[in-house]
BASEPA-206853 format. One record per residue (C-alpha): residue number from 1; x, y, z. Coordinates in steps of 0.05 Angstrom, whole numbers, always signed. Each point is the difference from the previous one (the first is absolute). Example, Ala and Ser with C-alpha at 12.3 -4.5 7.8 and 13.67 -1.06 7.14 Angstrom:
// residues 2
<seq=1&east=+246&north=-90&up=+156>
<seq=2&east=+27&north=+69&up=-13>
END
This chain:
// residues 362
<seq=1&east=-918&north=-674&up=+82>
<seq=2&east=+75&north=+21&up=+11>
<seq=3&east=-13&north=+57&up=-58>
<seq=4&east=-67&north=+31&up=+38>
<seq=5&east=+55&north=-2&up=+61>
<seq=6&east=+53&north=+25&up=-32>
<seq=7&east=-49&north=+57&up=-25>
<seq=8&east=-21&north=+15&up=+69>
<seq=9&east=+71&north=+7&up=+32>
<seq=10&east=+27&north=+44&up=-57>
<seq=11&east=-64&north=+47&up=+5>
<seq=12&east=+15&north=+5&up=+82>
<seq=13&east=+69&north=+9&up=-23>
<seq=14&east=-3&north=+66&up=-49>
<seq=15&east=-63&north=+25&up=+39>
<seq=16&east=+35&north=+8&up=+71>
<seq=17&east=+66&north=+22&up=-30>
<seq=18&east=-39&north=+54&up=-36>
<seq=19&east=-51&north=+13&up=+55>
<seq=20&east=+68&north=+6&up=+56>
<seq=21&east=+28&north=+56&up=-55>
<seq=22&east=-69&north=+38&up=-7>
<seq=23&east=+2&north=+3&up=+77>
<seq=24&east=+62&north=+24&up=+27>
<seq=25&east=+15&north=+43&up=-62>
<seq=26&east=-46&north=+56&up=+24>
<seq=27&east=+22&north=-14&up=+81>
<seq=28&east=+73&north=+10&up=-39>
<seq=29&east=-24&north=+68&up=-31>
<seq=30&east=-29&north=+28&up=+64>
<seq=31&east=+54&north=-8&up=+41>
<seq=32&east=+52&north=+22&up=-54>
<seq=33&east=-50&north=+60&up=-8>
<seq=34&east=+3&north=+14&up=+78>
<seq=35&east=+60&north=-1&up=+1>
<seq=36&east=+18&north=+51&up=-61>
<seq=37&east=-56&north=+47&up=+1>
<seq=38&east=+33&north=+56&up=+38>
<seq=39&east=+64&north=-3&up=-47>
<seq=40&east=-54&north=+2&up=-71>
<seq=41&east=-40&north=+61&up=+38>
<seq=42&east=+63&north=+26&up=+22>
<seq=43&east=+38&north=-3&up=-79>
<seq=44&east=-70&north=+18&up=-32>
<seq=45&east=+3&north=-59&up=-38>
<seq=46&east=-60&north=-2&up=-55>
<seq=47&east=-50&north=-60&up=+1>
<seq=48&east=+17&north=-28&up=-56>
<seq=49&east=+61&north=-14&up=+17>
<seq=50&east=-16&north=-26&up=+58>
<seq=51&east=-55&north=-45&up=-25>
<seq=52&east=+49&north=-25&up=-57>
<seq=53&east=+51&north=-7&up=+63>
<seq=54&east=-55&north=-57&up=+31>
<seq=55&east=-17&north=-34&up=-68>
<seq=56&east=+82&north=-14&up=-1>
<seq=57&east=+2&north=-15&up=+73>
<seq=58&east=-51&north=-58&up=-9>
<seq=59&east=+46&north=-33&up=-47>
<seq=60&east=+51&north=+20&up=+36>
<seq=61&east=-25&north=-27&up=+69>
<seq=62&east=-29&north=-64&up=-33>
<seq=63&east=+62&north=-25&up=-35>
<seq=64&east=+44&north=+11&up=+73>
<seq=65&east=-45&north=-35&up=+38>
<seq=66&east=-23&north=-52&up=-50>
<seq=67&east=+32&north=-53&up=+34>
<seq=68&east=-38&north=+14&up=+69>
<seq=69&east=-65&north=+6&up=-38>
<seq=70&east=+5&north=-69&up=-40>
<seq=71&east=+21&north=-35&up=+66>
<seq=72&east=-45&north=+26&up=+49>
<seq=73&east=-52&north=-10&up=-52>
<seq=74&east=+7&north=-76&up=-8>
<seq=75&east=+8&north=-11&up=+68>
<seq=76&east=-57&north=+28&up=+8>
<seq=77&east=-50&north=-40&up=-45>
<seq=78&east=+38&north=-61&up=+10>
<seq=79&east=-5&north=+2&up=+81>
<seq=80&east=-82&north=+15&up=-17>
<seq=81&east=+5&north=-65&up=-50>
<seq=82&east=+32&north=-46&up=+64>
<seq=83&east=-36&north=+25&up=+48>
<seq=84&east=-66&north=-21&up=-36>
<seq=85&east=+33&north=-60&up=-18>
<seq=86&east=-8&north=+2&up=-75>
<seq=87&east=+76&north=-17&up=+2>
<seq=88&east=-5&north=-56&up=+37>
<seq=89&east=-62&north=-20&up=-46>
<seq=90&east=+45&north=+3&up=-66>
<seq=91&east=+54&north=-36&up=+21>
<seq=92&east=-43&north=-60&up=+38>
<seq=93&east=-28&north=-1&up=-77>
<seq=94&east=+63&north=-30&up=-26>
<seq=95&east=+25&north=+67&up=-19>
<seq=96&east=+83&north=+10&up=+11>
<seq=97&east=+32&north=+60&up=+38>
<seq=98&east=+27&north=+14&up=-65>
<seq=99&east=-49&north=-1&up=-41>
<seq=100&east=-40&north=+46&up=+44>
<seq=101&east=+54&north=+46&up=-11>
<seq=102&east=-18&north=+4&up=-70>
<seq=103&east=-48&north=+58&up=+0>
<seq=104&east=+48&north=+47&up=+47>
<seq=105&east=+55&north=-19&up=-53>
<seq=106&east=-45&north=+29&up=-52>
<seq=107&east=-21&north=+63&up=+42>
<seq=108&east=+80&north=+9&up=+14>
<seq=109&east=+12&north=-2&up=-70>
<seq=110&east=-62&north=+52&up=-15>
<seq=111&east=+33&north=+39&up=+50>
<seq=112&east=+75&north=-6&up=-23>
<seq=113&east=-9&north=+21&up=-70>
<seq=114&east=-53&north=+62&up=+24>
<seq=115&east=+63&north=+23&up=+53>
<seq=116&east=+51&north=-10&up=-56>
<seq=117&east=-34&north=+48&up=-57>
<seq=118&east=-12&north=+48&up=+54>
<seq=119&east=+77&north=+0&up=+25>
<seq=120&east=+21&north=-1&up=-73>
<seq=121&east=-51&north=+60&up=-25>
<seq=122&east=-47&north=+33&up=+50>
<seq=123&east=+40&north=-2&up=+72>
<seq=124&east=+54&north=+45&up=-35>
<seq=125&east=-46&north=+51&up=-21>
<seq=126&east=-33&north=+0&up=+67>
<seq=127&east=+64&north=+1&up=+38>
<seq=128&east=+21&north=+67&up=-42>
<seq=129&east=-64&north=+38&up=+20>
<seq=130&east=+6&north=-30&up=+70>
<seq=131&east=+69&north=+18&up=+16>
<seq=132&east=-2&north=+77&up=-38>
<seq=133&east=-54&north=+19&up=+32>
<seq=134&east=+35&north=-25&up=+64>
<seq=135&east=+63&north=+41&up=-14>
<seq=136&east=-38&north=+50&up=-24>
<seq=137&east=-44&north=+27&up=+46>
<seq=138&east=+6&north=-50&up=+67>
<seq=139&east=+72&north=+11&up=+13>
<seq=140&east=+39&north=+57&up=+24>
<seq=141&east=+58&north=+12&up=-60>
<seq=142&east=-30&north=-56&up=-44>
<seq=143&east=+30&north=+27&up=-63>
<seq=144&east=+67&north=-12&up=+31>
<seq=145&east=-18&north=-54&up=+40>
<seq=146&east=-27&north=-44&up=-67>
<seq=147&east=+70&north=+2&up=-29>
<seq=148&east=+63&north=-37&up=+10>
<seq=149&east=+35&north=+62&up=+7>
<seq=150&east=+75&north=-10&up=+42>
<seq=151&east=+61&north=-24&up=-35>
<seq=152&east=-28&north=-3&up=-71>
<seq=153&east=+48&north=-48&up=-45>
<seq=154&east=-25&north=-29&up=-67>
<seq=155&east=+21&north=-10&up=-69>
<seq=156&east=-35&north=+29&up=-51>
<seq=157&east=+27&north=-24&up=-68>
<seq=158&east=+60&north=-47&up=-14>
<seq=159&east=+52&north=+53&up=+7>
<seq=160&east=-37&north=+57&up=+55>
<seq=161&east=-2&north=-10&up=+76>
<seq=162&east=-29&north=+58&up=+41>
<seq=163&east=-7&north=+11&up=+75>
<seq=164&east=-33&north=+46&up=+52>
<seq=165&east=+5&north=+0&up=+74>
<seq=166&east=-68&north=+25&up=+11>
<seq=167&east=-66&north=+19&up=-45>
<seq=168&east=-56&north=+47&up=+28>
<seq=169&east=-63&north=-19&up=-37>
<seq=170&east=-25&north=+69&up=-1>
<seq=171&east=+47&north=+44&up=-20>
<seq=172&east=+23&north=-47&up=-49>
<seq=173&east=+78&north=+4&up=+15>
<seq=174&east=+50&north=-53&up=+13>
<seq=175&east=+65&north=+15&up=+44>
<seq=176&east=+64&north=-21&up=-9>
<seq=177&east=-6&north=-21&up=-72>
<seq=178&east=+43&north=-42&up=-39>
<seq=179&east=+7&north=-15&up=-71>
<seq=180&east=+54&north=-58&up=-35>
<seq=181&east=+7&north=-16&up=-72>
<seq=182&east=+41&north=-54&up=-16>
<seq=183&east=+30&north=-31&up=-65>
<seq=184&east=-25&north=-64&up=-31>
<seq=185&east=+63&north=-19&up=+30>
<seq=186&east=-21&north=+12&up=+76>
<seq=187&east=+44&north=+53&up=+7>
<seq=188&east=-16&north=+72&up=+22>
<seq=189&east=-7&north=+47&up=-57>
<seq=190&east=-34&north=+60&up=+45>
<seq=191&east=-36&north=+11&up=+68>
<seq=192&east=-45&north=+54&up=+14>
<seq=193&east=-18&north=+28&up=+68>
<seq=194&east=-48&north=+54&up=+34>
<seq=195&east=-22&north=+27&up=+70>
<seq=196&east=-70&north=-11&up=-24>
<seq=197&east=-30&north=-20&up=-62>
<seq=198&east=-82&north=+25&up=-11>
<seq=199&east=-54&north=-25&up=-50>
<seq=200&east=-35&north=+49&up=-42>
<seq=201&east=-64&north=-33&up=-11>
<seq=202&east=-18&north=+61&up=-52>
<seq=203&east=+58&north=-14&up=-58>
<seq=204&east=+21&north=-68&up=+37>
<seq=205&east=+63&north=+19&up=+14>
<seq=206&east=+43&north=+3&up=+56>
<seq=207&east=+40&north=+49&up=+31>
<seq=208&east=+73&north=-6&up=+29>
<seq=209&east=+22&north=+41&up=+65>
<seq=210&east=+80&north=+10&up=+3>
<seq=211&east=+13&north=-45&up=-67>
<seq=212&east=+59&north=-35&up=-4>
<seq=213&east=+24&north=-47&up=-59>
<seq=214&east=+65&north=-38&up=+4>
<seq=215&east=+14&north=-33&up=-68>
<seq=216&east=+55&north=-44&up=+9>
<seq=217&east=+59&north=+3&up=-63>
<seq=218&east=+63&north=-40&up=-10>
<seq=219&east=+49&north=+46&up=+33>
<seq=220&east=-43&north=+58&up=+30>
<seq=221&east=-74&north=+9&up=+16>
<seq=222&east=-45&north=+50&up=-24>
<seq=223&east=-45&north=+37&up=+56>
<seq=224&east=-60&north=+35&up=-10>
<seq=225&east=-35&north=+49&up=+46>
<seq=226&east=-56&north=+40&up=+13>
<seq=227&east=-50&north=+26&up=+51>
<seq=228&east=-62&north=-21&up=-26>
<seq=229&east=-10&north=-44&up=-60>
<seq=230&east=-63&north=-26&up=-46>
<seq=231&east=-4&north=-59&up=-29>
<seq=232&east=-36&north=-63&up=-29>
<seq=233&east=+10&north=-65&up=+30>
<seq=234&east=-29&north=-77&up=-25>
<seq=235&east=-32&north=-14&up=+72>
<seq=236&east=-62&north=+28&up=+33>
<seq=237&east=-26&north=+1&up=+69>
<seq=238&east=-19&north=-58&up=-3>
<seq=239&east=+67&north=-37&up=-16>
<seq=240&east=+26&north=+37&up=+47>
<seq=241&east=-45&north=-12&up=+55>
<seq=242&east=-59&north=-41&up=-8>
<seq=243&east=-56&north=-2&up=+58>
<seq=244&east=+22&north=-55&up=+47>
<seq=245&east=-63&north=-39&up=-15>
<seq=246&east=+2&north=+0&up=-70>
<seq=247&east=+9&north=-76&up=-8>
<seq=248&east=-71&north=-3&up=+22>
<seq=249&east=-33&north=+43&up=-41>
<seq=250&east=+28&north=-38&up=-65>
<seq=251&east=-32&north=-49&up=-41>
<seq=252&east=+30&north=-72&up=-12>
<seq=253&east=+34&north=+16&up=-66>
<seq=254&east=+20&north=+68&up=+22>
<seq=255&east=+29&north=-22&up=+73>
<seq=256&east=+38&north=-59&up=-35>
<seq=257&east=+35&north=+58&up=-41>
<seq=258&east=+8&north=+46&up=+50>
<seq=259&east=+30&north=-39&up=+36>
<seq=260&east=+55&north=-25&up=-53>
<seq=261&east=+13&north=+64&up=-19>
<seq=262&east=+14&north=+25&up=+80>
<seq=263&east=+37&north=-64&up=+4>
<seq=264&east=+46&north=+25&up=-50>
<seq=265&east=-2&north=+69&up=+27>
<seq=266&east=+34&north=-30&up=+69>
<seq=267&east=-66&north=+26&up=+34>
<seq=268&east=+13&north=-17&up=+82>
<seq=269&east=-75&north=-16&up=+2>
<seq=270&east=+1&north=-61&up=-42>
<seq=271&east=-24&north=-50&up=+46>
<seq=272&east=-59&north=+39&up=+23>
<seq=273&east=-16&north=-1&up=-73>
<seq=274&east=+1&north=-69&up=+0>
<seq=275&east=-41&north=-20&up=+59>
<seq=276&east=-60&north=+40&up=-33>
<seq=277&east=+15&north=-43&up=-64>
<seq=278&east=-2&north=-67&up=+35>
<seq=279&east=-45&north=+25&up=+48>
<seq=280&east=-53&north=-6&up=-59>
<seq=281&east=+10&north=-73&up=-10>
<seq=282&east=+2&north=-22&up=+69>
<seq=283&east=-62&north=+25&up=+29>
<seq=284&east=-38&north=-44&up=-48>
<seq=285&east=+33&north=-57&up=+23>
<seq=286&east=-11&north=+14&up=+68>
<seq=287&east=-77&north=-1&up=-14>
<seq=288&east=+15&north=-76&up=-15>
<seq=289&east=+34&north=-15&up=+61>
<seq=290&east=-45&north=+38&up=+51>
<seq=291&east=-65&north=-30&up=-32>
<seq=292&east=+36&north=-72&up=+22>
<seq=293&east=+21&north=+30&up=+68>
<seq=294&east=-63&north=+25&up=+11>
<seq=295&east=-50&north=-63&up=-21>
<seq=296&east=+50&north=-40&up=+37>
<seq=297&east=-18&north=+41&up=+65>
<seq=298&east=-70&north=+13&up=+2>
<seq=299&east=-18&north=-68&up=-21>
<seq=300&east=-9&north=-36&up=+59>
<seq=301&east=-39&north=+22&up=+52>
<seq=302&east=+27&north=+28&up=+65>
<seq=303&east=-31&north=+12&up=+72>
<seq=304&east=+3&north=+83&up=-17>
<seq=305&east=-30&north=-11&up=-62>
<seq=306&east=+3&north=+48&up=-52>
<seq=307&east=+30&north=+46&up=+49>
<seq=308&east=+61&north=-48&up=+16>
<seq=309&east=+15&north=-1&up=-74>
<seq=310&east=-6&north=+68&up=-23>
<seq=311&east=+53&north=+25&up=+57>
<seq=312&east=+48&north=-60&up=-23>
<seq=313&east=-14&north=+39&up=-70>
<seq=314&east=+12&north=+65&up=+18>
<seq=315&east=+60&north=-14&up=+33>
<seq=316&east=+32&north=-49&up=-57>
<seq=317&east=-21&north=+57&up=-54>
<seq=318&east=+31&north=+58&up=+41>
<seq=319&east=+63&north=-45&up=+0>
<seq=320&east=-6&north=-12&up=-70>
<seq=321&east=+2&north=+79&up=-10>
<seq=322&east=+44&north=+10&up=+59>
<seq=323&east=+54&north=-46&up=-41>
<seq=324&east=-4&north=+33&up=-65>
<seq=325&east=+9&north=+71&up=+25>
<seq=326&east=+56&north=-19&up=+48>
<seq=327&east=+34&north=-39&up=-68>
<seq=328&east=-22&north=+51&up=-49>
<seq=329&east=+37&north=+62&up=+44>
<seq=330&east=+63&north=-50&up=-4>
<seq=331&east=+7&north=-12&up=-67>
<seq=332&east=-11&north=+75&up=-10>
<seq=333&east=+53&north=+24&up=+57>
<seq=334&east=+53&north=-63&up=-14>
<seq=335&east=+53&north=-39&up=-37>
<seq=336&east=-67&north=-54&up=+10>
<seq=337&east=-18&north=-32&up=-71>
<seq=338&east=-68&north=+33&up=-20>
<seq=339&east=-32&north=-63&up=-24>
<seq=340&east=+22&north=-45&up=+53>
<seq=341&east=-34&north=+54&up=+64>
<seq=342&east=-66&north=+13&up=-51>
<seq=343&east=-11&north=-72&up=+1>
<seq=344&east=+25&north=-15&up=+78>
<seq=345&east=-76&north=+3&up=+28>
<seq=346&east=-31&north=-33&up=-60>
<seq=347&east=+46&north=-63&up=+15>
<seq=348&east=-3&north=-2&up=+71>
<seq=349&east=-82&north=+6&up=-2>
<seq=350&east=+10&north=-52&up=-60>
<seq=351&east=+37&north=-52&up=+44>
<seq=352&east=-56&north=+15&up=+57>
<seq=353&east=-60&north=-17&up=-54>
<seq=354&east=+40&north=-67&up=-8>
<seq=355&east=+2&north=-4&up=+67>
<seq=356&east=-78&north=+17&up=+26>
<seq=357&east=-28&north=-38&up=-70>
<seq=358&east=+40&north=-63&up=+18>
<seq=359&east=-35&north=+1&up=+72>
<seq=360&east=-70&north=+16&up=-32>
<seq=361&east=-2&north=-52&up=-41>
<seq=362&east=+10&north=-45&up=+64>
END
């Protein structure tokens, strides 16, 4: 009996979450494709692009909005359950609250580990085509736009610091570069400076406009001059100014190091790195903690029906949403603990499952 029930209620679960992501993926597609199609006709983009643009945009889409999509979803087949009063059936047959959660824990679980290989492996790949072809050929400048490219400081070994004050993407030239070496000791053994520094992508190496070396001696320094210089430095592009979304294009394994070695690097984009990195643990969770909300909501019946509980879903998942992008964007742009404003909504929406199961169960 309570396995032919459990059955039942994980096979509603899994088929309307899938069935709510088959639907509005495509009503997703032809709106973004509305919107862009004058901008693709206008850049001559070719169709394959653009068709490998919409494969990544599905994951893309899916994985943002997977929270709205596994709450509306339950509310949805739950409300249909109560308002046939199968619910009400199950319980008057001796069955626990609790125990009738069993079979949404289950689907939550299903759910939770299918989110977290796609956030550790296939999201990042997604996100790369997504955002590239975005840059690429959506928006005005992308090239420059897709960088971090003002007031450029990072370390590049143990002893080498470099900055720039500005980057243009497409020329491939720096401004206002600086070079320091130091000692072992930390102290300044030379310091290299330019008007503009530019890659040559043909030998991969770079050239120096008005060159200027200061090496610093024990009683007099020893300057170095010259219009134009060419040389080979231990950084690329890349080091020097990676796309601004890069976190999300990396895998688990490769964000963890990336972000250890930008750590040591003094990278000013550190906690935006670590919001993507924590950001793939706790949407997972939240899957757990919305599936309670929403069972807990659409149990009962109500005088508006299923209509009455779908709009208290909508606007309790839009919160949910609303919270982590308000929390995310300050942990990015403050002294805010990364961690602590990933995992803000996920308590808050935890406390208020407490909250709404306690009063279900009643």
């Amino acid at each position: 009996m309570l396995k032919i029930i459990d059955k039942y209620i994980l096979k509603r679960y899994l088929v309307t979450f899938s069935v709510m992501i088959l639907m509005f993926i495509p009503i997703g597609i032809i709106v973004d494709i509305s919107e862009k199609v004058n901008k693709m006709i206008e850049n001559k983009v070719p169709f394959k692009e653009i068709a490998l643009y919409y494969v990544d945009f599905t994951i893309y889409f899916a994985n943002i909005l997977f929270p709205i999509f596994l709450f509306l979803s339950i509310i949805w087949f739950t409300s249909k359950l109560a308002n046939n009063t199968e619910i009400i059936a199950i319980l008057s047959s001796g069955i626990s609250f609790t125990r009738f959660l069993r079979p949404y824990i289950i689907g939550a679980t299903m759910v939770s580990i299918f989110a977290l290989l796609m956030g550790f492996f296939l999201v990042p790949k997604a996100s790369e085509g997504f955002k590239t072809f975005r840059y690429m050929y959506l928006i005005g400048n992308g090239q420059n736009e897709m960088r971090d490219n003002s007031d450029i400081y990072r370390q590049i070994s143990d002893t080498d610091y470099i900055y720039a004050s500005s980057f243009n993407a497409i020329s491939k030239m720096a401004f206002n570069f600086s070079l320091e070496h130091f000692s072992k000791g930390d102290s300044l053994e030379y310091k290299i400076t330019a008007d503009r520094i530019k890659w040559n992508e043909k030998d991969s190496t770079y050239t120096l406009y008005n060159y200027k070396k200061r090496k610093i001696g024990a009683l007099n320094d020893v300057l170095e001059a010259a219009e134009k210089k060419d040389t080979v430095y231990n950084f690329d592009l890349e080091d020097l100014t990676p796309v601004v979304y890069i976190a999300e294009t990396l895998s688990y394994t490769e964000l963890n190091k990336f972000i250890e070695k930008e750590r040591a690097k003094g990278s000013k984009n550190i906690n935006t790195y670590l919001v993507v990195l924590y950001k793939k643990y706790s949407i997972p969770v939240a899957a757990f903690i919305l599936t309670i909300i929403a069972v807990a909501v659409s149990s009962m019946k109500r005088r508006g029906g299923m209509g009455a509980n779908l709009a208290i879903g909508i606007l309790l998942a839009f919160g949910f949403v609303f919270l982590d992008k308000i929390f995310g964007v300050l942990a990015e742009k403050s002294a805010a603990p990364p961690i602590i404003a990933v995992w803000i909504p996920n308590f808050v929406f935890g406390l208020l499952a407490i909250y709404l199961l306690r009063n279900a169960k009643r």
